[in-house]
C-alpha positions as CSV (number, residue, x, y, z in Angstrom):
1,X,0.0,0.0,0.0
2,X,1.9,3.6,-0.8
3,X,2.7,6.2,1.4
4,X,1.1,9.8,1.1
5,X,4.7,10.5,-0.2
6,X,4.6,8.4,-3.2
7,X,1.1,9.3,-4.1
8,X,2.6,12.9,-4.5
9,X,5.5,12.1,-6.4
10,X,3.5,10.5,-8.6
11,X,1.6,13.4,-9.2
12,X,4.9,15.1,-10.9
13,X,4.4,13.3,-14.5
14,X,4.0,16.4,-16.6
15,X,0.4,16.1,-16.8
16,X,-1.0,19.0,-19.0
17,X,-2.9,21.4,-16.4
18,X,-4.0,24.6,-17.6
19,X,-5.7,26.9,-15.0
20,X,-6.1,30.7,-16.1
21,X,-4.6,30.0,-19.6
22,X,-1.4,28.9,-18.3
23,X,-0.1,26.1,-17.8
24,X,0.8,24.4,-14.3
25,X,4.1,23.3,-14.0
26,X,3.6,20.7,-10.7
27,X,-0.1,20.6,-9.2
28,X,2.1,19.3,-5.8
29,X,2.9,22.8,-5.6
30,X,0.1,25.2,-6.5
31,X,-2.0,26.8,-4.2
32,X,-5.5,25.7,-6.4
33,X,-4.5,22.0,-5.3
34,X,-2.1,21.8,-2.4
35,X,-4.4,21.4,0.2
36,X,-6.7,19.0,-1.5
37,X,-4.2,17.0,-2.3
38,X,-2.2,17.1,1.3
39,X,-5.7,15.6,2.4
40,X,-5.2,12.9,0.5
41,X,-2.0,11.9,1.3
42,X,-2.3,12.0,4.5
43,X,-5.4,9.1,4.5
44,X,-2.5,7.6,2.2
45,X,-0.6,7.4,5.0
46,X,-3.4,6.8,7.5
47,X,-4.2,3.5,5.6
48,X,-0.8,2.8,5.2
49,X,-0.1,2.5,9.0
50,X,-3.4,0.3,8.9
51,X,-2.6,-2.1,5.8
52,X,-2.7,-5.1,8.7
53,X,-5.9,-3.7,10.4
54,X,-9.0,-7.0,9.5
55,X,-11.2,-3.9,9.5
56,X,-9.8,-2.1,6.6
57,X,-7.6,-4.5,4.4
58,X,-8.1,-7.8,3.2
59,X,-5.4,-10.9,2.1
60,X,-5.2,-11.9,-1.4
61,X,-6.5,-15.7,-1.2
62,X,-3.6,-16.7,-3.7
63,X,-1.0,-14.8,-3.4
64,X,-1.3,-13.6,0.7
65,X,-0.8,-10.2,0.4
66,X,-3.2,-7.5,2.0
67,X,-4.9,-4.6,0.3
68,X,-7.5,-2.1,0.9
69,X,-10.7,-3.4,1.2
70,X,-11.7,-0.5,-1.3
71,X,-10.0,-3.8,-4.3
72,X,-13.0,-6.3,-2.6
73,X,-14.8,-8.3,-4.7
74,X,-18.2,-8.2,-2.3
75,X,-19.2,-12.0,-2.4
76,X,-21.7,-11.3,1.0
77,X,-23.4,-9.0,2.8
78,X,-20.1,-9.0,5.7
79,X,-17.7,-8.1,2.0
80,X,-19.9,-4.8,1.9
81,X,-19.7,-4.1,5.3
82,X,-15.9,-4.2,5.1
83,X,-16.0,-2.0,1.8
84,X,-18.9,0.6,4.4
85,X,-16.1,0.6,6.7
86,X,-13.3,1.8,4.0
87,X,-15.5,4.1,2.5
88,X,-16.4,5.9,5.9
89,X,-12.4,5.7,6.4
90,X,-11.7,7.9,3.7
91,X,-14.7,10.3,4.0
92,X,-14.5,11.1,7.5
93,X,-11.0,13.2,7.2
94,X,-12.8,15.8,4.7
95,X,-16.4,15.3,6.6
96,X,-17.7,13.8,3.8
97,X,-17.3,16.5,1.1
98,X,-15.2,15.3,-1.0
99,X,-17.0,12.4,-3.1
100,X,-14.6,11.5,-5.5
101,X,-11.5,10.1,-3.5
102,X,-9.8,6.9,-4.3
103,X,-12.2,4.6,-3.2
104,X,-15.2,5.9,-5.8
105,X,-13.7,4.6,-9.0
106,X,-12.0,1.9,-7.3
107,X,-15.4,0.5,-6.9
108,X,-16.4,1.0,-10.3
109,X,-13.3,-1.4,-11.9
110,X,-13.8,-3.9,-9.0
111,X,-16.8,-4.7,-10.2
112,X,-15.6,-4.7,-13.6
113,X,-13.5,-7.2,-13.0
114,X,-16.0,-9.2,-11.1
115,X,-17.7,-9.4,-14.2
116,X,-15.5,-8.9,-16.5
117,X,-17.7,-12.1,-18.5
118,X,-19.8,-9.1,-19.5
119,X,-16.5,-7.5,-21.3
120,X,-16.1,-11.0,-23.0
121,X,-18.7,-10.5,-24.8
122,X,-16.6,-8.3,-26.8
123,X,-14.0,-10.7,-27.0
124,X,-11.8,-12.1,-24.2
125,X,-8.9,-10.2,-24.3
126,X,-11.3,-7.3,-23.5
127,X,-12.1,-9.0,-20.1
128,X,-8.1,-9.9,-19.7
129,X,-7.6,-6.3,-19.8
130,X,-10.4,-5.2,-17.3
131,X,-9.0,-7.5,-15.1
132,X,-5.5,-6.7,-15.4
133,X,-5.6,-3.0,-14.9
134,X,-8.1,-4.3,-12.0
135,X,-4.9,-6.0,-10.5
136,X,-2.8,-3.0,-11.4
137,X,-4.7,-0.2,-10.0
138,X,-5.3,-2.5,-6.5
139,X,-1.4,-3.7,-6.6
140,X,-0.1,0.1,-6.6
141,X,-3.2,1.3,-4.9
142,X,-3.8,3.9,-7.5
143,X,-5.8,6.9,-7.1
144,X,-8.6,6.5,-10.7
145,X,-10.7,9.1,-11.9
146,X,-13.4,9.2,-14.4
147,X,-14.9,11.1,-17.2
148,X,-17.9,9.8,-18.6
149,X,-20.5,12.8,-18.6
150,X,-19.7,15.0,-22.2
151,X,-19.9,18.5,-23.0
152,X,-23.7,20.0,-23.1
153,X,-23.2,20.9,-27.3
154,X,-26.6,19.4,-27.9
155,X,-28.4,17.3,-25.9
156,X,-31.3,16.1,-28.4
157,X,-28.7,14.9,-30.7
158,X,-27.0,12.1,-30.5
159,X,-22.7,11.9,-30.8
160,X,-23.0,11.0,-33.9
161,X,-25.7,13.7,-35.3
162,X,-23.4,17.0,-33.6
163,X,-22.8,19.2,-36.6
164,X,-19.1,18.7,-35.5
165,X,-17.5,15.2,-35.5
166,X,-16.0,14.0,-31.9
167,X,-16.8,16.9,-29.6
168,X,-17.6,14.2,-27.8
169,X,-15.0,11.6,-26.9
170,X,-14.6,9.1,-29.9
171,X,-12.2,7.1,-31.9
172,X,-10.9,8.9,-34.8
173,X,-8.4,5.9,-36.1
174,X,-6.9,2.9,-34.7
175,X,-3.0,1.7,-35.2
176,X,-1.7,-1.5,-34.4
177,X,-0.7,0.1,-30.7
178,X,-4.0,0.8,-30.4
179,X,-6.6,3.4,-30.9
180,X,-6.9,7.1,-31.1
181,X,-9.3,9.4,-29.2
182,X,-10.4,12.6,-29.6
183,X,-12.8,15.1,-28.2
184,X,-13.9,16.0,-24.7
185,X,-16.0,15.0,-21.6
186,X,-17.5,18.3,-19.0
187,X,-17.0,16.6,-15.8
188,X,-14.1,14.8,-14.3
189,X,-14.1,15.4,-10.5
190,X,-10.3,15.4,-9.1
191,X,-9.0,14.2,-12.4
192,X,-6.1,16.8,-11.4
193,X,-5.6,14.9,-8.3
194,X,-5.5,11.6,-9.5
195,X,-3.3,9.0,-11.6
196,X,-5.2,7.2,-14.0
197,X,-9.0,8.2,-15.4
198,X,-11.4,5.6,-16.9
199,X,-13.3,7.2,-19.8
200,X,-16.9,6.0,-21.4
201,X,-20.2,7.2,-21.5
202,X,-22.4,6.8,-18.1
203,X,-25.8,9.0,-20.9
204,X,-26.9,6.5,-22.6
205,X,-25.6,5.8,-26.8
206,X,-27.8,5.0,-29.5
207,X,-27.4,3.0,-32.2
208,X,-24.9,4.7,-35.2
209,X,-22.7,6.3,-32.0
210,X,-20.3,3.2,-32.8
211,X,-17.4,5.6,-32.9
212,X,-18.2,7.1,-29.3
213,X,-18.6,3.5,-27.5
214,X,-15.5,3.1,-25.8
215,X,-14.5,2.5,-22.4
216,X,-11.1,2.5,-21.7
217,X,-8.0,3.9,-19.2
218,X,-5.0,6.2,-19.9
219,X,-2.4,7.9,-17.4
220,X,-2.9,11.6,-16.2
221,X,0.0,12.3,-18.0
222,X,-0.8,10.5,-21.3
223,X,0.2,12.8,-24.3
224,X,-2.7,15.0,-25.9
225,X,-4.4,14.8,-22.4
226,X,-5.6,18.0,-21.2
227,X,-7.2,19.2,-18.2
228,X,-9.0,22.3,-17.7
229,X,-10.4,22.8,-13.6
230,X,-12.8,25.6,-12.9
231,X,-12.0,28.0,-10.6
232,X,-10.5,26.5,-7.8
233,X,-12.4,28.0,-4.1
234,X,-8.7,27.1,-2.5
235,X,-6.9,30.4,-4.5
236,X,-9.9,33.4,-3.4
237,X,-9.9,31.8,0.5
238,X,-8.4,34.6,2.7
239,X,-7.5,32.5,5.5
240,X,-8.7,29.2,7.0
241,X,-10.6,30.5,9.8
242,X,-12.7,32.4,7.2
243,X,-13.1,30.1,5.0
244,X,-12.2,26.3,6.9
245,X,-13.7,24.0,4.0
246,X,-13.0,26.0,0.7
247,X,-9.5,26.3,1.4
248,X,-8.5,22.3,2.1
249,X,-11.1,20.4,0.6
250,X,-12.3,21.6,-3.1
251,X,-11.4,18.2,-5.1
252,X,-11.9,20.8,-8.6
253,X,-14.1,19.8,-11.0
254,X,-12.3,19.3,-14.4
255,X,-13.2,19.2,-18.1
256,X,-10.6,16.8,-19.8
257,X,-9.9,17.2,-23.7
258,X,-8.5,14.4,-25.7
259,X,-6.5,15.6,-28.4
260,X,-5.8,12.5,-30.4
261,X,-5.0,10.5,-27.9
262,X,-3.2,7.5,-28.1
263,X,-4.5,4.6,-26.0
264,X,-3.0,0.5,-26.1
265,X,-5.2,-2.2,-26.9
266,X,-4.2,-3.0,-23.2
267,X,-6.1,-0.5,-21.9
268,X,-8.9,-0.9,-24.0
269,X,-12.2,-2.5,-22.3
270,X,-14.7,-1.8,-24.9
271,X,-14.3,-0.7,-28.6
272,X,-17.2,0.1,-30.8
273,X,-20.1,-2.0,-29.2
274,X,-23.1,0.3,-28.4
275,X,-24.9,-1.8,-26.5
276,X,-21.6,-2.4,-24.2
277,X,-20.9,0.9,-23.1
278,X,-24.7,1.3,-22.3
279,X,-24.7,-2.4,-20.0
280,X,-21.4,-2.0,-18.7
281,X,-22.6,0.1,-15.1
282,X,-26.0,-1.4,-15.1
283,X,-25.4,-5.1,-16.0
284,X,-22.4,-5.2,-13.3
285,X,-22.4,-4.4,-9.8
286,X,-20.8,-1.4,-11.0
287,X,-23.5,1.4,-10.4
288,X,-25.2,-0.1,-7.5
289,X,-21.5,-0.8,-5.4
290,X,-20.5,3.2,-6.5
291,X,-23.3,4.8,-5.0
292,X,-23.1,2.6,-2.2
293,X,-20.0,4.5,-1.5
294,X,-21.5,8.1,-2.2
295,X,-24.4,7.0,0.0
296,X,-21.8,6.1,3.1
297,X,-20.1,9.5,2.0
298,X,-23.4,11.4,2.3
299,X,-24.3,9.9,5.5
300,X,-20.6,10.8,6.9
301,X,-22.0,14.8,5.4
302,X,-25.1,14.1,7.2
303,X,-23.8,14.1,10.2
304,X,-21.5,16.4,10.4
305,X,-24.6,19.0,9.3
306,X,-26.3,17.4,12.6
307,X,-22.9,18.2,14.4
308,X,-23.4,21.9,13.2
309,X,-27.1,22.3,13.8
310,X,-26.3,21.2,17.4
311,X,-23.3,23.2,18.1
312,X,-25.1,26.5,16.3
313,X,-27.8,25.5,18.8
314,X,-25.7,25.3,21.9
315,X,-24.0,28.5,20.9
316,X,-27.0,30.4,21.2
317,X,-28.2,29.0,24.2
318,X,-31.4,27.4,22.7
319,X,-31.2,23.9,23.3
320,X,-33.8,24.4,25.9
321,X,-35.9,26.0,23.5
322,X,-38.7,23.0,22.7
323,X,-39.0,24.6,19.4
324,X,-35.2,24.2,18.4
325,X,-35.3,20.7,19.9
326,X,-38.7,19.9,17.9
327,X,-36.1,21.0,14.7
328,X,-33.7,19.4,15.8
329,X,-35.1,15.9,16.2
330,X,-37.4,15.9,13.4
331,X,-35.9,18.1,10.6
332,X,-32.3,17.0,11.3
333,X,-32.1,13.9,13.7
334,X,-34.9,12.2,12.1
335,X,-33.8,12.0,8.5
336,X,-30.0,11.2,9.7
337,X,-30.8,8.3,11.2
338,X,-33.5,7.5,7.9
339,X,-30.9,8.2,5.4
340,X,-28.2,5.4,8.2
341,X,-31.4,3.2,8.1
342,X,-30.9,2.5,3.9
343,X,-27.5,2.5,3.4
344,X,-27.2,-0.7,6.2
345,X,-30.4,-1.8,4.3
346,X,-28.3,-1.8,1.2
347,X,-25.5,-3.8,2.7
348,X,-27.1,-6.2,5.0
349,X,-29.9,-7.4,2.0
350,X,-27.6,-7.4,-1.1
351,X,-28.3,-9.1,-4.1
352,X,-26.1,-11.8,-5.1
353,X,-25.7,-13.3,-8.5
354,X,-22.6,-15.4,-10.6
355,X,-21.3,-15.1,-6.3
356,X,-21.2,-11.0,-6.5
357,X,-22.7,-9.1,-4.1
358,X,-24.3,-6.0,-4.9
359,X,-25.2,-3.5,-2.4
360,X,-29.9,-3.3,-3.0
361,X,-30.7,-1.5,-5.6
362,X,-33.7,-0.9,-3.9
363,X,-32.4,0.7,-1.0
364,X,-29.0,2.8,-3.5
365,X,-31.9,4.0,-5.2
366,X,-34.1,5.4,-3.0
367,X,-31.2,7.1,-1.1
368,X,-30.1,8.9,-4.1
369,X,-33.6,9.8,-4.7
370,X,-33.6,11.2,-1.0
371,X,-30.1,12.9,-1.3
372,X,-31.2,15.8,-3.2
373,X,-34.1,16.6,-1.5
374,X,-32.0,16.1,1.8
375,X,-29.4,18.4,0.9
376,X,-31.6,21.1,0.0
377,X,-33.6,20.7,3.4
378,X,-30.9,20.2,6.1
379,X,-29.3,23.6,4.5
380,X,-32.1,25.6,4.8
381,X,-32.6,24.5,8.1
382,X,-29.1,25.1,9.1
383,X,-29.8,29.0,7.5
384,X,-32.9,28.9,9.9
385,X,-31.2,28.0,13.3
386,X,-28.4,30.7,12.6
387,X,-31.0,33.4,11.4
388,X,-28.9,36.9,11.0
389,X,-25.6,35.4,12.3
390,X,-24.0,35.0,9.2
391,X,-24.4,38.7,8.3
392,X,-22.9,40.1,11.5
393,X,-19.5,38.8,11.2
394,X,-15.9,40.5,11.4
395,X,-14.8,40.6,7.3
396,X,-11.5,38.3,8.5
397,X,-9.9,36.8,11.5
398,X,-7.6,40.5,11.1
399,X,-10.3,41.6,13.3
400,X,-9.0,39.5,16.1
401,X,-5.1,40.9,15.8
402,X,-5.7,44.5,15.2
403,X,-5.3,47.2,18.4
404,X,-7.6,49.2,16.4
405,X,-10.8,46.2,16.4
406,X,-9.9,43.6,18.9
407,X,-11.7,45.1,22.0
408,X,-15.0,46.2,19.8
409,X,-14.8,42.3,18.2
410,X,-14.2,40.6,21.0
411,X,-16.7,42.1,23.3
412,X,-19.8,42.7,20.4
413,X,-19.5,39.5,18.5
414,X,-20.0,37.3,21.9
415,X,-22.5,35.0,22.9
416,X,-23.9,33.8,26.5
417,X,-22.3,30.7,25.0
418,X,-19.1,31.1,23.8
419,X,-16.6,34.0,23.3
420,X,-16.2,36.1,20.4
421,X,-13.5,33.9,18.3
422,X,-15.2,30.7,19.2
423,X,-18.8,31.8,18.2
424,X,-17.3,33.5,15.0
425,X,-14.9,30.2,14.1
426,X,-18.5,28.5,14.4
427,X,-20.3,30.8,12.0
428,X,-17.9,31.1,9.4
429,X,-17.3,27.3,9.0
430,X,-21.3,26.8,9.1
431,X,-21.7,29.6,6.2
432,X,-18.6,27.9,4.2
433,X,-21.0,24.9,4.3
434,X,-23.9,26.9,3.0
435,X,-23.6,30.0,1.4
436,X,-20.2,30.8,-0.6
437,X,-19.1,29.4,-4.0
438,X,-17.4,26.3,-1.8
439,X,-21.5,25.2,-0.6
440,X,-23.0,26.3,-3.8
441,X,-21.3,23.6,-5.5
442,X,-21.4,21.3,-2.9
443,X,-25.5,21.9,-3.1
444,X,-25.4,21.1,-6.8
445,X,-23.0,18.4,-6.4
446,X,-25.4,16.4,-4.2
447,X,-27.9,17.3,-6.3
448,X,-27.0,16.3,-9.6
449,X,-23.7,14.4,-9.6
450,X,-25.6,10.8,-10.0
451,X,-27.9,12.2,-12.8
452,X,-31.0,14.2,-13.1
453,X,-34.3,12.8,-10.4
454,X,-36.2,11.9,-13.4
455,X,-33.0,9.1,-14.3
456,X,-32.8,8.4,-10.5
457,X,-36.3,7.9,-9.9
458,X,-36.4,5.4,-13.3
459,X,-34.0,3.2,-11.5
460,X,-35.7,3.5,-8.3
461,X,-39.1,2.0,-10.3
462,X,-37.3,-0.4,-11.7
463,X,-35.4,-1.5,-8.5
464,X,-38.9,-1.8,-6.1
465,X,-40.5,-5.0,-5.2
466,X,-43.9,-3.6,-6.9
467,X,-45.1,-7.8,-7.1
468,X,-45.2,-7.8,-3.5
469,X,-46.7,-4.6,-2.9
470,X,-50.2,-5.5,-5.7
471,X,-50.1,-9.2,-4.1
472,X,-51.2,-7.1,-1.2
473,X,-53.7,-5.7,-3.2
474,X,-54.8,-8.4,-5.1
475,X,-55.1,-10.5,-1.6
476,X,-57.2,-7.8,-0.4
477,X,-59.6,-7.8,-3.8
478,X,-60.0,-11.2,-3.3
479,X,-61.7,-11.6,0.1
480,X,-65.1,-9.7,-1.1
């Protein structure tokens, strides 16, 4: 298992970076990604010091050797409860807002390789490469990304209909060394973070998008490779007592441009085969055991927004208040301990076929259908219990150093509760959470990151026991 000090020397490949039209010499060392990336070296190193620990690594039954249980082929409902316990072991350092850390993708290729007989299909050296870069990526403990959302040119067409050929991701030619890709996907969370990214298509293909249906790997640093971030929230934050979350925990959202692209047959997993690219996430485990682990990422968010409803309480002095409590317990308690209640549904009744376990769909689904509407309420309720708070604050923690403001600060920005830096520290990290740039996109994030609810709810139709619920029925129509 590598040290947080490999996984940032492995960052220095000459990956192409541009960030405000230049280019970024070493991502280890700019201040858009420094922080970020310290975070995750440091669980690096935290599951490093762990790599014997039953709870969080398990030992290769052929070869002995112990890896993170983030590589786990679930066979039972215990396998998931191991992977729970990794995915909870990386979310907890960033309190659960950064979703797209190691062990996100790393669930999507483990269940590739699980069953890789569906990559067969396209002939088995297809499912020999799934499997191998399976082995790699767990064997060096790689950090993946993906990119498999494309640009929004025009989303009536199809890929193959755009007035311009390849704006989204497709094969322009093919060599002997392999094949050549060109074009671009819109979304690739931490792709500047990362070593690898898997790219395919999660929106569905249609038939004559043949040249689009790839799935496939390439390094961070492959050549023709570029990534572009948006505006990183780590460069405008003044301090981190202002601003405690934007400044060490923005993973940077990415658009990634393939221009012509060389990738080996070896890193190929699908070439050309429609109806592939479109079974490859819903066929396999792959979908259901990846938003298993945004669901145990949420919940770790969940409560650590309970934490800050509580302490905003305390700090005012109203946790006596039966009102606040009545908030509290139903607005905030209530749903944490709902939202717990499905994702240990998920892993304690999986599904398991050809010996894979896969977390319910039943229970993933209607968790990401409650996310969103979750996200949205628990923030406005955390707007309600501080009220006007966040518009009476000192504009920096300079406040607190200057002879000219200290006395005025520390005596007028009090509580009963707490003194003036404490309450302050409080209310800036809550409003971090909720109302600058950093909590905008972590509120559209949560929102939208698995798909639009119309796609979410689909799945969730598809996924419920309906026979059970009209047998009811039917057993009811026939006693009269």
């Amino acid at each position: 298992m590598r040290s947080g000090d490999a996984y940032v020397a492995s960052l220095r490949d000459g990956r192409t970076v541009f960030l405000d039209g230049e280019r970024v010499d070493d991502v280890t060392k700019h201040p858009a990604f420094i922080e970020p990336i310290r975070r995750v070296a440091e669980i690096y190193d935290r599951a490093k010091a762990a790599e014997h620990d039953p709870a969080l690594t398990y030992a290769d039954p052929i070869t002995g050797a112990r890896h993170s249980n983030m590589w786990l082929p679930p066979r039972s409902a215990d396998d998931l409860g191991a992977r729970r316990r990794i995915h909870r072991f990386w979310a907890e350092p960033s309190f659960g807002l950064m979703g797209r850390t190691p062990d996100h993708v790393a669930c999507v290729l483990t269940a590739f390789a699980a069953w890789r007989h569906l990559f067969d299909r396209g002939g088995a050296r297809f499912g020999d490469n799934v499997v191998r870069f399976y082995e790699r990526a767990r064997d060096e403990d790689l950090y993946v990304a993906y990119a498999i959302v494309p640009p929004q040119v025009d989303r009536a067409s199809p890929a193959h209909r755009h007035p311009e050929p390849f704006l989204h991701p497709g094969v322009v030619r093919e060599t002997g060394a392999g094949i050549v890709v060109r074009g671009s996907h819109a979304i690739a969370t931490s792709a500047t973070m990362a070593d690898w990214l898997f790219v395919s298509y999660i929106t569905p293909l249609v038939p004559g998008d043949e040249d689009y249906a790839i799935s496939l790997v390439m390094p961070m640093n492959a050549e023709g490779l570029r990534l572009y971030p948006r505006r990183p929230y780590a460069t405008t934050a003044t301090s981190v007592y202002d601003y405690p979350l934007s400044s060490r925990f923005d993973e940077v959202d990415t658009t990634v441009v393939f221009n012509d692209v060389l990738v080996p047959w070896e890193h190929v997993f699908i070439y050309r085969d429609v109806d592939l690219v479109n079974a490859q996430f819903h066929d396999s485990p792959s979908h259901t055991t990846a938003n298993f682990q945004s669901l145990v990422r949420f919940g770790v968010k969940l409560e650590f927004m309970a934490g800050l409803a509580m302490r905003l309480a305390e700090i005012q002095g109203a946790t006596g208040d039966p009102s606040v409590q009545a908030t509290l317990g139903g607005e905030i308690g209530a749903l944490c301990a709902a939202f717990d209640a499905l994702v240990k549904a998920a892993e304690r009744f999986p599904l398991i076929t050809s010996g894979v376990a896969r977390p319910h769909p039943q229970y993933v689904y209607a968790g990401m259908g409650l996310q969103r509407t979750l996200i949205v309420d628990m923030m406005r309720t955390l707007r309600e219990l501080a009220g006007g708070a966040f518009q009476a604050v000192p504009s920096s923690d300079s406040a607190f150093t200057s002879p000219e403001t200290r006395a005025d600060t520390e005596r007028y920005y009090q509580s009963a509760a707490a003194g003036a830096r404490e309450r302050i520290k409080l209310v800036k990290l809550v409003w971090d959470f909720v109302g600058t740039e950093f909590g905008g996109r972590q509120l559209q994030y949560e929102m939208f990151y698995s798909a639009s609810q119309p796609v979410v709810n689909r799945r969730m139709f598809k996924s419920y026991d309906w026979a059970a619920a009209t047998a009811i029925v039917d057993r009811c129509l026939g006693e009269y």
